[in-house]
C-alpha positions as a Markdown table, in Angstrom:
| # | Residue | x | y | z |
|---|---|---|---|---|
| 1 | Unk | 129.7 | 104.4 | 96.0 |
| 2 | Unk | 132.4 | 103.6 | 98.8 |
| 3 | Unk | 131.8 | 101.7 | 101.5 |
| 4 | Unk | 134.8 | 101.1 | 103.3 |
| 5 | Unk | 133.1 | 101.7 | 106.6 |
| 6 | Unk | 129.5 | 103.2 | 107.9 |
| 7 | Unk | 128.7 | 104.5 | 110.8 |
| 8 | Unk | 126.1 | 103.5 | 113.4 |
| 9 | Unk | 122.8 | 104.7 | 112.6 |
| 10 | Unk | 121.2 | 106.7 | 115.5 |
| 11 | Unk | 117.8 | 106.0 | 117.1 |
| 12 | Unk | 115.3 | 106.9 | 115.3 |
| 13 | Unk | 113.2 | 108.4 | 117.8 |
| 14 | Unk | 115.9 | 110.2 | 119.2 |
| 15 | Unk | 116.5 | 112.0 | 115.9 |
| 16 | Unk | 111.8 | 112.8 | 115.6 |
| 17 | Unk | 112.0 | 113.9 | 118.5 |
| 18 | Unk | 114.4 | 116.6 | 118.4 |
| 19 | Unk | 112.4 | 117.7 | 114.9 |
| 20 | Unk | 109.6 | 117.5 | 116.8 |
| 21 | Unk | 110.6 | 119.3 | 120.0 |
| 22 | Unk | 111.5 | 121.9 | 117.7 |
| 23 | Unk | 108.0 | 122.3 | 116.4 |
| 24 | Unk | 108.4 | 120.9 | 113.1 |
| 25 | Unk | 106.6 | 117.3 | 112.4 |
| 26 | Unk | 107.9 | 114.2 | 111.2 |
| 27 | Unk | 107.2 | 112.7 | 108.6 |
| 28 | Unk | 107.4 | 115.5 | 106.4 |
| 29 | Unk | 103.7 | 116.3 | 105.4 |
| 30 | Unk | 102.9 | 116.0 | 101.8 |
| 31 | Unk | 102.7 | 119.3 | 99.6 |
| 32 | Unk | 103.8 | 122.4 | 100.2 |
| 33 | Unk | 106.0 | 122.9 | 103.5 |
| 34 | Unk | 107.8 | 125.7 | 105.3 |
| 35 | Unk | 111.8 | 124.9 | 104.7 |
| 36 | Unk | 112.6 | 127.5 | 106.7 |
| 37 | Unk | 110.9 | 125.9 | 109.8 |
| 38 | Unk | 112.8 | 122.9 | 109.3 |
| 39 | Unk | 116.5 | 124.4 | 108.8 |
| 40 | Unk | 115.4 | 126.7 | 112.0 |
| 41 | Unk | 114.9 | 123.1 | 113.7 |
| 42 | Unk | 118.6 | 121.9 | 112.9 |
| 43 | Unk | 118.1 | 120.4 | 109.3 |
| 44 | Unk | 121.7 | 121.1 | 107.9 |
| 45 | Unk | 121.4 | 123.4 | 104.4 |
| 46 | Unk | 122.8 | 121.5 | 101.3 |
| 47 | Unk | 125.5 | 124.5 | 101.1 |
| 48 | Unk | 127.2 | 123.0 | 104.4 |
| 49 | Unk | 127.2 | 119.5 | 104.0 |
| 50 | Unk | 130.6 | 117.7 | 102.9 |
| 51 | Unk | 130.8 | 115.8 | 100.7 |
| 52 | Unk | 131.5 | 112.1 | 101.5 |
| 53 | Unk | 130.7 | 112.9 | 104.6 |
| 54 | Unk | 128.3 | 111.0 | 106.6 |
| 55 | Unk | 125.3 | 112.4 | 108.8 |
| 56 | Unk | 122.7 | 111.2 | 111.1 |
| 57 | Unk | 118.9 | 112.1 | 110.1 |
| 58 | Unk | 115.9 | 110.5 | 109.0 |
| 59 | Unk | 113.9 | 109.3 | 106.5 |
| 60 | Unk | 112.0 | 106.4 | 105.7 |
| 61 | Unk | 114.4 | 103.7 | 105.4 |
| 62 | Unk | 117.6 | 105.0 | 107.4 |
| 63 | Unk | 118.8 | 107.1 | 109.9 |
| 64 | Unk | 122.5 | 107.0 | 108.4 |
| 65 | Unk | 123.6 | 108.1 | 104.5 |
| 66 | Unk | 127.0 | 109.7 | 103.0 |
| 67 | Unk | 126.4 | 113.2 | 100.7 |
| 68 | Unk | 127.3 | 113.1 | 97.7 |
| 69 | Unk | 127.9 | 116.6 | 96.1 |
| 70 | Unk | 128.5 | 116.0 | 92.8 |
| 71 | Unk | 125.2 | 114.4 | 92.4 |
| 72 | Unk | 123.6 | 116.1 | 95.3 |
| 73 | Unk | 121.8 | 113.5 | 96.8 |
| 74 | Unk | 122.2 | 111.5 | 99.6 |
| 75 | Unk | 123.6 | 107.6 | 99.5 |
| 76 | Unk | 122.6 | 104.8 | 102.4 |
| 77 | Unk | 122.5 | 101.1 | 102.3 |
| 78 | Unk | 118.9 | 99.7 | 102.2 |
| 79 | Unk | 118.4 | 95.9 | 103.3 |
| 80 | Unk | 115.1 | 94.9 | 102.1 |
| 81 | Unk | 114.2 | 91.0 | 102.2 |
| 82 | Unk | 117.8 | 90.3 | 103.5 |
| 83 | Unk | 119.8 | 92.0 | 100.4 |
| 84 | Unk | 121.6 | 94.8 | 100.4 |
| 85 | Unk | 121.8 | 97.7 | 98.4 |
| 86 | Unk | 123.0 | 101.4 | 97.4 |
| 87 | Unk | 120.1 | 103.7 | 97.4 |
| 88 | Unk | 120.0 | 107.6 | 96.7 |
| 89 | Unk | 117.9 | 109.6 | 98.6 |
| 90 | Unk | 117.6 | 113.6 | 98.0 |
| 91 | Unk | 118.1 | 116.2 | 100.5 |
| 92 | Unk | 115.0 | 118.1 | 101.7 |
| 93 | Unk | 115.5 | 121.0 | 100.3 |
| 94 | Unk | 114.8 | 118.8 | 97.0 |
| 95 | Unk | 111.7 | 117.0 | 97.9 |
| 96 | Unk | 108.9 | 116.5 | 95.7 |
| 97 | Unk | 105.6 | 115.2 | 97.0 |
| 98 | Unk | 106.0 | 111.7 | 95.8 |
| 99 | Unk | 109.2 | 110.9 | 96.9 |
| 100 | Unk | 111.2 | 110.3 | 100.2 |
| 101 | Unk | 113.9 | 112.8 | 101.4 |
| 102 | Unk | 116.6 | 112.5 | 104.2 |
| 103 | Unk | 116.8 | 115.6 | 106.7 |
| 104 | Unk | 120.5 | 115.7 | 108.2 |
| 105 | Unk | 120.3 | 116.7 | 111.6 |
| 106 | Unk | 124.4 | 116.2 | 112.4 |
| 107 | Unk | 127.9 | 114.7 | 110.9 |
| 108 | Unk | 128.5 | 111.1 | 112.0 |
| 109 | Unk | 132.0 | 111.3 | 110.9 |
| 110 | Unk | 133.6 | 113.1 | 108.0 |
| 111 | Unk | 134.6 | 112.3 | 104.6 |
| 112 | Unk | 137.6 | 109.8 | 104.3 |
| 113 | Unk | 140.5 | 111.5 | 102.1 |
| 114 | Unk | 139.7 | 109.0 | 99.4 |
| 115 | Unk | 135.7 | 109.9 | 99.7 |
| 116 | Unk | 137.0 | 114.0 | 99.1 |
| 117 | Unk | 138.9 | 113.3 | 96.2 |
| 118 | Unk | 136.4 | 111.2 | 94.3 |
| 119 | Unk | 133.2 | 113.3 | 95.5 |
| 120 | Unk | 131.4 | 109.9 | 96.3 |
């Protein structure tokens, strides 16, 4: 993963709160959810995210992460007891239960030529 530069996460309570001004809640409830309900409240489909691209959203550990298409999953940094880290998170659409997913909400700036060509 590539990261010649990242973006400035956004508040996080900026970000719930337009999810949950929308009607949708955050966090994502366990089990079965309504997708639609959350693309309706400005979660960004997989089909129109760029790759290498980075957007704003949330999940549990960031508020900031760069698609990756090829794989289809999301990449952030993660800084747990002062080390840092690549970590993939999946998209919403591909949530399971058990796992954490990141719901893009809008592009923080767009893939880097280099980024487009290698799909990272």
């Amino acid at each position: 993963m590539e990261l010649d530069y990242i973006p400035p996460p956004c508040p996080f309570d900026i970000l719930q709160d337009r999810l949950m001004d929308a009607g949708v809640d955050y966090p994502v409830p366990s089990g079965d959810i309504d997708l639609q309900a959350y693309l309706d409240a400005g979660v960004i489909p997989k089909d129109d995210l760029e790759s290498g691209a980075w957007y704003w959203g949330l999940c549990r550990n960031t508020t900031i992460a760069m698609w990756n298409a090829d794989n289809q999953v999301f990449w952030h940094v993660r800084v747990k007891f002062n080390k840092y880290f690549a970590e993939s998170i999946r998209h919403l659409c591909d949530a399971d239960p058990f796992h954490d997913a990141f719901l893009p909400l809008e592009k923080a700036m767009p893939a880097s030529p280099a980024r487009k060509r290698s799909g990272s």
